[in-house]
DRENMARMAR-652107 format. One record per residue: x, y, z of N, C-alpha, C, CB in turn. Coordinates in steps of 0.05 Angstrom, whole numbers, padded with zeros to 5 digits, always signed. Glycine has a CB too. Example, Ala and Ser with C-alpha at 12.3 -4.5 7.8 and 13.67 -1.06 7.14 Angstrom:
REM residues 2
+00264-00114+00156+00246-00090+00156+00264-00066+00156+00226-00089+00181+00257-00045+00142+00273-00021+00143+00258+00001+00157+00282-00012+00114
REM end
This chain:
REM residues 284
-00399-00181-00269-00408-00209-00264-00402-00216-00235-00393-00228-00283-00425-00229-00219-00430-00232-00195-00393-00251-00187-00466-00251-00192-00389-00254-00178-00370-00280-00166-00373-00303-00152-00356-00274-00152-00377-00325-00159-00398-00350-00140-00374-00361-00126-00419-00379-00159-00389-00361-00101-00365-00377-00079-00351-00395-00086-00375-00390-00057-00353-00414-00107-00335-00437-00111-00319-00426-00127-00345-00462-00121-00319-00404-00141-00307-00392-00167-00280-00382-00146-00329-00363-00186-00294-00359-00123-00276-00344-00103-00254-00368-00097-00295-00333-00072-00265-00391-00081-00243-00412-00066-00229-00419-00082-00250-00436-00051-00232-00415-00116-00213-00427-00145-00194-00405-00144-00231-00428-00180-00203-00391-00141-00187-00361-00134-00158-00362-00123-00203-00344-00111-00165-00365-00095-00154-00362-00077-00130-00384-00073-00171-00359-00060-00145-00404-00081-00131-00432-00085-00102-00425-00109-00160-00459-00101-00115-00413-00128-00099-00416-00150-00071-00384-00140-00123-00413-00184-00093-00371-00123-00065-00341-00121-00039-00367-00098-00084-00292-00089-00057-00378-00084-00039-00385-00070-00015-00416-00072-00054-00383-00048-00022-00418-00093-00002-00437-00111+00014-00417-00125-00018-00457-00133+00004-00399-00135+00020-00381-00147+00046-00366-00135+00004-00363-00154+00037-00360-00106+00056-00350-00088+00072-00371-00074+00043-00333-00068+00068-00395-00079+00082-00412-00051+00076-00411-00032+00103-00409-00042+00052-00401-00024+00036-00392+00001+00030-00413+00012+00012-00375-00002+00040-00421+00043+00026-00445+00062+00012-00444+00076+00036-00456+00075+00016-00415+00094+00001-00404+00115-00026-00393+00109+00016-00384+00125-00047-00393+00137-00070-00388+00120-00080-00357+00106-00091-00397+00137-00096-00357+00098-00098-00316+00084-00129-00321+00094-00093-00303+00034-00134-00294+00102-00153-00282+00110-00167-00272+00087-00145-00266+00128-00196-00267+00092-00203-00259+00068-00222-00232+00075-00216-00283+00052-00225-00206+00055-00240-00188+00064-00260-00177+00051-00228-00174+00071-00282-00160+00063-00307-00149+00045-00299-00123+00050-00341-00156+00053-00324-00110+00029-00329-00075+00031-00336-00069+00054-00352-00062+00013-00353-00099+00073-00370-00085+00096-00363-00095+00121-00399-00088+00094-00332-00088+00128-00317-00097+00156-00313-00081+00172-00293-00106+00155-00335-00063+00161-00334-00034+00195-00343-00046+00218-00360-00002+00193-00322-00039+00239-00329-00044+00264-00313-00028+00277-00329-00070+00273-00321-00023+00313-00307-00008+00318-00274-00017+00319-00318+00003+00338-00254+00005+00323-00224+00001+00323-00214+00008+00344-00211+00013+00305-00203-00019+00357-00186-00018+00390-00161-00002+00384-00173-00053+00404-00159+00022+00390-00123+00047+00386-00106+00034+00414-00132+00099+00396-00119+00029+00434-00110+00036+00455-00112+00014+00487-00123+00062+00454-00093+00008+00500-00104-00016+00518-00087-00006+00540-00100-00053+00507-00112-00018+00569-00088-00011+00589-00073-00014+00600-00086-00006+00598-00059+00004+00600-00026+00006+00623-00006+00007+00588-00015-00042+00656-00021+00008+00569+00005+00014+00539-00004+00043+00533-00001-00010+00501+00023+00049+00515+00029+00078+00500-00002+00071+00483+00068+00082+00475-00019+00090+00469-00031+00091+00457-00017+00088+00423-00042+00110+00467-00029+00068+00402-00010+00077+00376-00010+00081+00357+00003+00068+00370+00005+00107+00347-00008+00129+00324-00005+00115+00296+00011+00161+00323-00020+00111+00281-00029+00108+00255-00009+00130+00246-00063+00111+00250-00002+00115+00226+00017+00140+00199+00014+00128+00172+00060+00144+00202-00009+00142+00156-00002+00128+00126+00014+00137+00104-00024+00124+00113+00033+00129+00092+00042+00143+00067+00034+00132+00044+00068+00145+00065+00024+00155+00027+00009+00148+00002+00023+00139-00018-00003+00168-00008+00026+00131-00046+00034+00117-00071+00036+00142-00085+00013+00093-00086+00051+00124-00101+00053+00142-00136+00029+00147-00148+00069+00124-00162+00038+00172-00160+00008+00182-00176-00021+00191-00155-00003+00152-00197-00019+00196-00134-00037+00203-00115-00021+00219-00098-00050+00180-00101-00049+00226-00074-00035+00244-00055-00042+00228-00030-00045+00278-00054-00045+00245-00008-00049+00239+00025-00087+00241+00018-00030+00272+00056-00105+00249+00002-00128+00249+00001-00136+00218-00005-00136+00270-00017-00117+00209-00017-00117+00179-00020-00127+00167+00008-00087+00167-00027-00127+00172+00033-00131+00153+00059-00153+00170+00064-00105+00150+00086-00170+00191+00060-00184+00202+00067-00214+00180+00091-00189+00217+00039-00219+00160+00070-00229+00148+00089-00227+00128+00112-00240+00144+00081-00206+00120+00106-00188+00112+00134-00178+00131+00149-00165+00097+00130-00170+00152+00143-00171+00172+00169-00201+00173+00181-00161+00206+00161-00217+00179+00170-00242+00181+00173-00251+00170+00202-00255+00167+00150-00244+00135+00191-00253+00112+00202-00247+00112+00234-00240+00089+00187-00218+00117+00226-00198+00120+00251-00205+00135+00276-00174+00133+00242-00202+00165+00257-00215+00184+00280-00238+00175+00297-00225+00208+00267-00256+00167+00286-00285+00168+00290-00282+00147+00312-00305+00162+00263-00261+00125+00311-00260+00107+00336-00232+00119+00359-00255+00072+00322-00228+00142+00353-00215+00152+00375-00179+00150+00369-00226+00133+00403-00180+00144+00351-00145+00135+00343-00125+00161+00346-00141+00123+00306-00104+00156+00345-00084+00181+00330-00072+00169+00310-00059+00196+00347-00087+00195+00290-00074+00182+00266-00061+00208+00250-00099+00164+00247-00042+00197+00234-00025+00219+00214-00020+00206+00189+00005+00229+00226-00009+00234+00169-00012+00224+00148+00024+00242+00135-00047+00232+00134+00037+00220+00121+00062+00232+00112+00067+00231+00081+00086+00219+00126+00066+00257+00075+00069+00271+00046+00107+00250+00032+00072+00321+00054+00103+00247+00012+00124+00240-00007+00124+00252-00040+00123+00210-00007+00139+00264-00046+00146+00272-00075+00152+00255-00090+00164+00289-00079+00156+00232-00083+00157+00207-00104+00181+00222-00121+00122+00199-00126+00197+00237-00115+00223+00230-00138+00251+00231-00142+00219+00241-00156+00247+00221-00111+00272+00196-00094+00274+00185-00076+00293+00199-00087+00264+00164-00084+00262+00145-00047+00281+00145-00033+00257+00113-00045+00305+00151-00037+00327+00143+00003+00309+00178+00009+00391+00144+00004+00293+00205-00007+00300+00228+00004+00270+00230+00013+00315+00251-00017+00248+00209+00001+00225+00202+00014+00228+00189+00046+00212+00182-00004+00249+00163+00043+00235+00155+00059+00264+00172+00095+00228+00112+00049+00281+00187+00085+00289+00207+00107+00263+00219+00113+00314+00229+00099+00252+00238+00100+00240+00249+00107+00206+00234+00132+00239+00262+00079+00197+00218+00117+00186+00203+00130+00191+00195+00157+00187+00188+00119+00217+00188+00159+00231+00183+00179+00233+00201+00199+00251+00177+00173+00241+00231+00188+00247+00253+00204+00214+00261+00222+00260+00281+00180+00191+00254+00204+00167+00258+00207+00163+00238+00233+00152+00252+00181+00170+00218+00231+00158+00199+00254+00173+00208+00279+00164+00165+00249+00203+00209+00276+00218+00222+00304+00194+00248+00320+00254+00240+00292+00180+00259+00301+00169+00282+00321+00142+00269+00339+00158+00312+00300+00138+00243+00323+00108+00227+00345+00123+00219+00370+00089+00192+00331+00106+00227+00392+00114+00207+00408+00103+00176+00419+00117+00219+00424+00113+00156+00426+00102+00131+00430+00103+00118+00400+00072+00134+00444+00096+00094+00402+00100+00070+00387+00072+00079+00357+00091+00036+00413+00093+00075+00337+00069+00081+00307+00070+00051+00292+00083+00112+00277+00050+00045+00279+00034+00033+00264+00039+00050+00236+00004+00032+00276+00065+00039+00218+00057+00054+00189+00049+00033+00168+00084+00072+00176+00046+00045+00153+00025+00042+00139+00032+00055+00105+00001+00058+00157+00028+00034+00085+00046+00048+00062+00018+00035+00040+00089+00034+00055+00018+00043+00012+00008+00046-00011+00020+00040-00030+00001+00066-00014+00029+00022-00046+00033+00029-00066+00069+00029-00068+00016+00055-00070+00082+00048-00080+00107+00062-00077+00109+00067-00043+00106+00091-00096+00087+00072-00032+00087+00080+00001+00102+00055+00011+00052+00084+00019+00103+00029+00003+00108+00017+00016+00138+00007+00013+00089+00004+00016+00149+00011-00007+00171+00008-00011+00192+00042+00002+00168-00002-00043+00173+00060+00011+00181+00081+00031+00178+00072+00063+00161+00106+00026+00164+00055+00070+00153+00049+00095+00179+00031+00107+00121+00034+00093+00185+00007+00082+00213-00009+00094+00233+00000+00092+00219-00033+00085+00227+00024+00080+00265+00045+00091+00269+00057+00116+00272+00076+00074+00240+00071+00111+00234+00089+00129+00236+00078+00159+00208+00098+00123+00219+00072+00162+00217+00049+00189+00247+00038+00204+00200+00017+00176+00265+00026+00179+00295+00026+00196+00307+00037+00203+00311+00019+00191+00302+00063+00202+00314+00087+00207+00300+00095+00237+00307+00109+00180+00274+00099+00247+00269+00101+00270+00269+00077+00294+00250+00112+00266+00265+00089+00317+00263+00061+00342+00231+00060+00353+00288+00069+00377+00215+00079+00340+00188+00075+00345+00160+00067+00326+00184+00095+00355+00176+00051+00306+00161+00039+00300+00158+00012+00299+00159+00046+00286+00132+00002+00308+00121-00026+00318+00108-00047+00293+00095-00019+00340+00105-00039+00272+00088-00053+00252+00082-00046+00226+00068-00055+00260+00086-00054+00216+00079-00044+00182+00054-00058+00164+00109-00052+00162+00036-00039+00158+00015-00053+00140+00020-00044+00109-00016-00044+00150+00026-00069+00090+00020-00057+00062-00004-00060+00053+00036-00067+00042-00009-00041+00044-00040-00041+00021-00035-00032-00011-00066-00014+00033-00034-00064-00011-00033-00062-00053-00010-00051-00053-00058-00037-00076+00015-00057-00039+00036-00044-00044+00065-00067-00048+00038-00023-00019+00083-00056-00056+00111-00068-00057+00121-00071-00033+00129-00055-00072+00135-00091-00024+00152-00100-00006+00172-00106-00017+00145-00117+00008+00197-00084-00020+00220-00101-00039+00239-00104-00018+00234-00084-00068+00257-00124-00015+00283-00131-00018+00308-00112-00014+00284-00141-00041+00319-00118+00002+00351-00101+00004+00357-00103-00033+00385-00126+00030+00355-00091-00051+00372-00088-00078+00349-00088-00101+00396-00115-00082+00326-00088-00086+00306-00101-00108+00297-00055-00115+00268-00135-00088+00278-00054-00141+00263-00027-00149+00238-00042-00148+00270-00010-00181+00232-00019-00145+00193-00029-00146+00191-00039-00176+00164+00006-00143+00205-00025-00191+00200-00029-00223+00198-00057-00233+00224-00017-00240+00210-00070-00212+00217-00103-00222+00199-00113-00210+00244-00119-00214+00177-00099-00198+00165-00129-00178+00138-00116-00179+00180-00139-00138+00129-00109-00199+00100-00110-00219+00091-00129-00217+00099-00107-00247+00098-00150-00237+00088-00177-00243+00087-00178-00274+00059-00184-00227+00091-00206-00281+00090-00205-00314+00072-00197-00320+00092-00227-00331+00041-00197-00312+00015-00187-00325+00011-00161-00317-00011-00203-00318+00029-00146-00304+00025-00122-00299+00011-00102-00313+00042-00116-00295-00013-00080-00319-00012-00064-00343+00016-00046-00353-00034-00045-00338+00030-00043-00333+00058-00029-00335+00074-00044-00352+00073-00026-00309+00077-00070-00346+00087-00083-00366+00082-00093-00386+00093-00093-00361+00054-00098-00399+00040-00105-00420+00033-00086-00445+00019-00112-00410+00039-00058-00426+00023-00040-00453+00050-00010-00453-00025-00024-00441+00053-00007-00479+00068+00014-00476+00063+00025-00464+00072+00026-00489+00090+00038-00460+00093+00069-00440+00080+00094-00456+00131+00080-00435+00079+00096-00481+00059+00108-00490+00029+00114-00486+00061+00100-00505+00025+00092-00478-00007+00094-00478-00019+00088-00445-00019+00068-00501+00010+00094-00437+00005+00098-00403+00008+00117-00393+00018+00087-00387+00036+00131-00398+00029+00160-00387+00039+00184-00396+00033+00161-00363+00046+00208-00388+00047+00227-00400+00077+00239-00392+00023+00242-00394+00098+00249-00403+00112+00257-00390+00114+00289-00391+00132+00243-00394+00125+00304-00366+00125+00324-00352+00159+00341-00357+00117+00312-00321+00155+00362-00381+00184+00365-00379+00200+00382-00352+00189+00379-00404+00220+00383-00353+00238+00394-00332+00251+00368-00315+00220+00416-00311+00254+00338-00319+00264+00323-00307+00294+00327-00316+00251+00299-00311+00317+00320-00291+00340+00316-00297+00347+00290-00316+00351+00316-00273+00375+00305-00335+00385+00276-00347+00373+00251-00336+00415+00273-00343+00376+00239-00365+00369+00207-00355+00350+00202-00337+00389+00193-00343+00325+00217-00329+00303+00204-00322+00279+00222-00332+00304+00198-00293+00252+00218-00322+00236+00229-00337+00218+00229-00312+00228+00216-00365+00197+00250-00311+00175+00249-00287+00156+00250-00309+00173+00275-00259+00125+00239-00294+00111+00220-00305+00087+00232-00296+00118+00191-00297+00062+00226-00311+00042+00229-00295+00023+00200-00312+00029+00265-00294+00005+00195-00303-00023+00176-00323-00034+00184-00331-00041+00161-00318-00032+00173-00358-00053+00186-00381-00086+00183-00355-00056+00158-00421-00105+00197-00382-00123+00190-00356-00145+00170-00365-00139+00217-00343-00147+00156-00390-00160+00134-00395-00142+00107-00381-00163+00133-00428-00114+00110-00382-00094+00087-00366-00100+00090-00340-00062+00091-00369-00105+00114-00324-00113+00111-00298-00142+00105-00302-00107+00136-00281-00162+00107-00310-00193+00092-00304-00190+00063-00309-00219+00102-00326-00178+00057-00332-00180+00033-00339-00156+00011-00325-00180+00036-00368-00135+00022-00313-00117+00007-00299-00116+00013-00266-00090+00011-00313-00114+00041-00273-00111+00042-00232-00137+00044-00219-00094+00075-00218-00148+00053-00235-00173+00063-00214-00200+00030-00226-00190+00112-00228-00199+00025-00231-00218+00015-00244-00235+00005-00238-00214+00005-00256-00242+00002-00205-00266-00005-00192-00275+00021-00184-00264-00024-00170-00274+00039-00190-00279+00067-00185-00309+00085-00196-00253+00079-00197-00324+00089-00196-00344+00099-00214-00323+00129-00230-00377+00110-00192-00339+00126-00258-00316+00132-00278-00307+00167-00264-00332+00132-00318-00324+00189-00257-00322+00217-00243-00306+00217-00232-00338+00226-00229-00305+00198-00208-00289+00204-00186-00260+00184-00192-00307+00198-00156-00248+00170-00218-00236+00158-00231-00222+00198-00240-00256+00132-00253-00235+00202-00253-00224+00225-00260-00229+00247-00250-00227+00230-00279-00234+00244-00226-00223+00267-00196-00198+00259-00195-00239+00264-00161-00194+00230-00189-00166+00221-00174-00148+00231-00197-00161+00185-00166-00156+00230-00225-00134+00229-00240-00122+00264-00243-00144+00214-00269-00152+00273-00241-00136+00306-00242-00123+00322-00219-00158+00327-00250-00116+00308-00197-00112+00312-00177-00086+00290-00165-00137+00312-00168-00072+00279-00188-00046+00256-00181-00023+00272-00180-00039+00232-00205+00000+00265-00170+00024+00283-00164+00034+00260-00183+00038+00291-00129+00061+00273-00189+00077+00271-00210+00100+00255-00204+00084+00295-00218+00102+00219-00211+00131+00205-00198+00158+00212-00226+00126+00160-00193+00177+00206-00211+00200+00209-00225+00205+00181-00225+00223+00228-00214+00227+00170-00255+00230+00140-00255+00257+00142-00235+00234+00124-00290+00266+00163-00229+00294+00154-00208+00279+00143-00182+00318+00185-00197+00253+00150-00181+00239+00140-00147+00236+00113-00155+00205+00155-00133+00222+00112-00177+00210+00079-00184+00229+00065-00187+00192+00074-00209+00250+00065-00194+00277+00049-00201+00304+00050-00182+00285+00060-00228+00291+00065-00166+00318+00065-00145+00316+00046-00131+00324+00087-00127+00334+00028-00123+00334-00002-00105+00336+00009-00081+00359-00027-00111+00317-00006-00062+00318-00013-00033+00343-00010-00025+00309-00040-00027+00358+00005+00006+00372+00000+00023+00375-00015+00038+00374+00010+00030+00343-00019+00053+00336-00033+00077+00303-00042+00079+00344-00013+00101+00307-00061+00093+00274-00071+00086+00268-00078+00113+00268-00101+00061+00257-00065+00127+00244-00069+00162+00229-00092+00160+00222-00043+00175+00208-00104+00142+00193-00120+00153+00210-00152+00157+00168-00119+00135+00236-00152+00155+00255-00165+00161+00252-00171+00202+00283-00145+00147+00246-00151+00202+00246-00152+00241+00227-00141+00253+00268-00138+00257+00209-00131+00232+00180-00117+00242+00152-00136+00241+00174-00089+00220+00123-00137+00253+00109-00156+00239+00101-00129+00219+00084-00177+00257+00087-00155+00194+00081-00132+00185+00047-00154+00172+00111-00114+00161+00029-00134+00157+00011-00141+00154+00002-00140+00114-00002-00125+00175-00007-00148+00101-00012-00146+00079-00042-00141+00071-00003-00166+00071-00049-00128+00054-00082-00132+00049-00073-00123+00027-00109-00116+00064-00087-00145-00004-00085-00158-00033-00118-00149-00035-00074-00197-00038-00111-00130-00056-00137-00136-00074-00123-00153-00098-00154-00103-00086-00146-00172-00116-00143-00190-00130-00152-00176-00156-00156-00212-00121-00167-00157-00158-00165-00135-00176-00151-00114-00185-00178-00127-00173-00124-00122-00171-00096-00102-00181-00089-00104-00203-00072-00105-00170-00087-00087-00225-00070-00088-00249-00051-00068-00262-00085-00092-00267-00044-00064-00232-00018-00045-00235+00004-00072-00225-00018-00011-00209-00002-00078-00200+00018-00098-00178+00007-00123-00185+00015-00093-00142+00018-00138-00198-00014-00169-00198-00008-00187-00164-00005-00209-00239-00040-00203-00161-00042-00210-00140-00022-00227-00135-00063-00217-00136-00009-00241-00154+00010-00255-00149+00038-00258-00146+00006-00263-00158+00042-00226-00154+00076-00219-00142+00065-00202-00111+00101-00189-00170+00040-00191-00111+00030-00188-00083+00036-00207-00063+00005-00187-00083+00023-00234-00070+00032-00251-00051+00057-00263-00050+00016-00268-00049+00075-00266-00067+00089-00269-00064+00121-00255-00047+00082-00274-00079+00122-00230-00045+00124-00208-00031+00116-00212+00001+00109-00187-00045+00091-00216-00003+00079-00215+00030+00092-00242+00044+00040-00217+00031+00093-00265+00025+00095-00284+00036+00130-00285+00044+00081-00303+00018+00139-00275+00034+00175-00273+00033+00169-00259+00061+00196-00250+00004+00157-00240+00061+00154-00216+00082+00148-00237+00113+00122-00192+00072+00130-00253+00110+00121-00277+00134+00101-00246+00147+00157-00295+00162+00088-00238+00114+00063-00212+00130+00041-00232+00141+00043-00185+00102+00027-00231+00155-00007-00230+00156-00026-00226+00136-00017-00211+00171-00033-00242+00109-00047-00231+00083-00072-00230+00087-00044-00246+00057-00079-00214+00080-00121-00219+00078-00129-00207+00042-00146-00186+00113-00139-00222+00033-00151-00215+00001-00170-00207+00003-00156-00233-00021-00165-00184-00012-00191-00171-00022-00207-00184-00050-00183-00140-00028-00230-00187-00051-00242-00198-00073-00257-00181-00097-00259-00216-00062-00237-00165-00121-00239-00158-00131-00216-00133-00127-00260-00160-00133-00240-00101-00130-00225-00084-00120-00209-00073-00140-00213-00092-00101-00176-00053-00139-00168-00042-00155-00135-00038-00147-00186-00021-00158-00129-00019-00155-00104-00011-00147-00107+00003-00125-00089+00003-00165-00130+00026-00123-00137+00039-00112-00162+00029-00088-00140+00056-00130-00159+00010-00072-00178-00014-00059-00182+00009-00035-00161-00050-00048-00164+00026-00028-00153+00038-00008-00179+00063-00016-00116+00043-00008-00184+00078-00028-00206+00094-00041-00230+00082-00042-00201+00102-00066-00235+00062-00055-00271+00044-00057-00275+00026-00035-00277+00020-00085-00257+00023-00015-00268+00002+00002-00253+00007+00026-00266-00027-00009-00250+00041+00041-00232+00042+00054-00239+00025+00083-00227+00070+00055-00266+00018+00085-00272+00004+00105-00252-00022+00113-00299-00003+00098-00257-00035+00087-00236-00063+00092-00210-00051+00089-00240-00091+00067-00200-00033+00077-00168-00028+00093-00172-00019+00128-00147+00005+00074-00193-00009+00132-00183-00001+00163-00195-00019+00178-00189+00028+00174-00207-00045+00168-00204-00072+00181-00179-00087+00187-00217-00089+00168-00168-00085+00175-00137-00088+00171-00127-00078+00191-00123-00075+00146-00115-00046+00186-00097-00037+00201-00120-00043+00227-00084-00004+00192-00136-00045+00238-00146-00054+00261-00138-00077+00274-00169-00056+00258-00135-00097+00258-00128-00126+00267-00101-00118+00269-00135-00153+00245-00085-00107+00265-00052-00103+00265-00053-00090+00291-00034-00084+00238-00069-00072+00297-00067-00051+00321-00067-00074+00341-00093-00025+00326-00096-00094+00343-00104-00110+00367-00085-00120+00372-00124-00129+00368-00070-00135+00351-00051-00151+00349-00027-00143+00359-00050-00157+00327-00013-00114+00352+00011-00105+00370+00006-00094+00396+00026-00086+00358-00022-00092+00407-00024-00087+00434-00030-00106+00451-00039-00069+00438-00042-00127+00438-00045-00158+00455-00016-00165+00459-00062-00185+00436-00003-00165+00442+00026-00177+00449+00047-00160+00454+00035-00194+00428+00035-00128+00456+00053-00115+00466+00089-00106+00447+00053-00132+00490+00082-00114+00432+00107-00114+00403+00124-00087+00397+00090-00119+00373
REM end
């Protein structure tokens, strides 16, 4: 069903009562390709780094690398095993020490609750963009900050996902069923490539998903947000709410998925574009 503009501004109106939101939100389409400023002069040039989510890989950014390249960027991409974040987001960390000059990261999902560890740990990073991702809190797990309508939280764990034996005591690694991934993660997805992504997801452990935050960078970093309103893994409204704690930059996506970052990589790398102009205009 089409979406009529007055329906959208009911929308938006209503996410942003929902969040406490004062400041204004930006809003975004499928079709925000334009070119992307990397670089200005007399500054370091600055490298793009995305880290992917749970239940996916680094093929997840495929078309935002794409995008990137094609306008001249440096961009990278940092692998996580999802199944322990302080040993994700070292590693991450260890990963950025080898760039040189000022990075732009960039998180997903679980990525992003890797990105505000990660990030405090190095001195070269300038900015953080979440997409459809968690921003938790010094003490907070991702696990808690779903949202009450979450599908995670609404529907058994049964009929979500699958578990993978060989996990240590007391936790379990995980994968998605693959009707729970079409119908929850992927679900703006055409159904094939819904079940490409699914046969092709890496495996989280609940010690990653439930392990609480150390440190949360966007405390002293800017950082940027882009909400799809079609999340029903994260709902839009612990999204904004998150971002807004964060004092991110939000822009909504109108519709979309969990996976916004796959069907509409254009409007994510509108995003991380406006974050780039933005830390090289002001030099950050």
């Amino acid at each position: 069903m089409r979406t009529t503009r007055k329906a959208w501004i009911l929308l938006v109106a209503a996410l942003c009562l929902a969040g406490g939101l004062v400041a204004p939100i930006a809003s975004a389409t499928g079709s925000d390709a334009r070119p992307i400023r990397c670089t200005a002069s007399g500054r370091a040039p600055i490298t793009v780094v995305f880290v992917h989510g749970a239940w996916a890989d680094n093929s997840s950014w495929t078309g935002e690398v794409n995008e990137l390249l094609r306008d001249g960027c440096n961009v990278r991409a940092a692998d996580v095993h999802v199944q322990d974040l302080a040993a994700d987001a070292a590693a991450v960390a260890n990963f950025l020490r080898t760039i040189p000059g000022p990075v732009l990261l960039v998180g997903h999902s679980y990525g992003g609750a890797v990105i505000s560890n990660a990030a405090a740990e190095v001195s070269n990073v300038v900015g953080l963009v979440y997409v459809d991702a968690y921003e938790p809190a010094v003490g907070e797990a991702i696990s808690d900050l779903g949202g009450a309508t979450s599908a995670i939280v609404t529907h058994p764990a049964s009929e979500l996902f699958e578990p993978i034996p060989g996990a240590p005591s007391g936790q379990q690694n995980l994968i998605l069923q693959q009707t729970a991934y079409s119908k929850y993660f992927a679900n703006d997805l055409p159904r094939a490539q819904a079940v490409e992504q699914w046969a092709t997801q890496t495996v989280a452990s609940t010690a990653a998903l439930t392990a609480p935050t150390t440190q949360a960078a966007w405390k002293t970093l800017p950082s940027w947000s882009f909400i799809s309103t079609g999340d029903q893994i994260i709902t839009p409204q612990s999204l904004l709410a998150m971002s807004h704690r964060a004092h991110s930059h939000i822009t909504l996506f109108k519709g979309g998925s969990h996976v916004t970052l796959v069907s509409h990589p254009q409007a994510v790398t509108a995003v991380v574009g406006t974050a780039l102009s933005s830390l090289l205009h002001n030099n950050k």
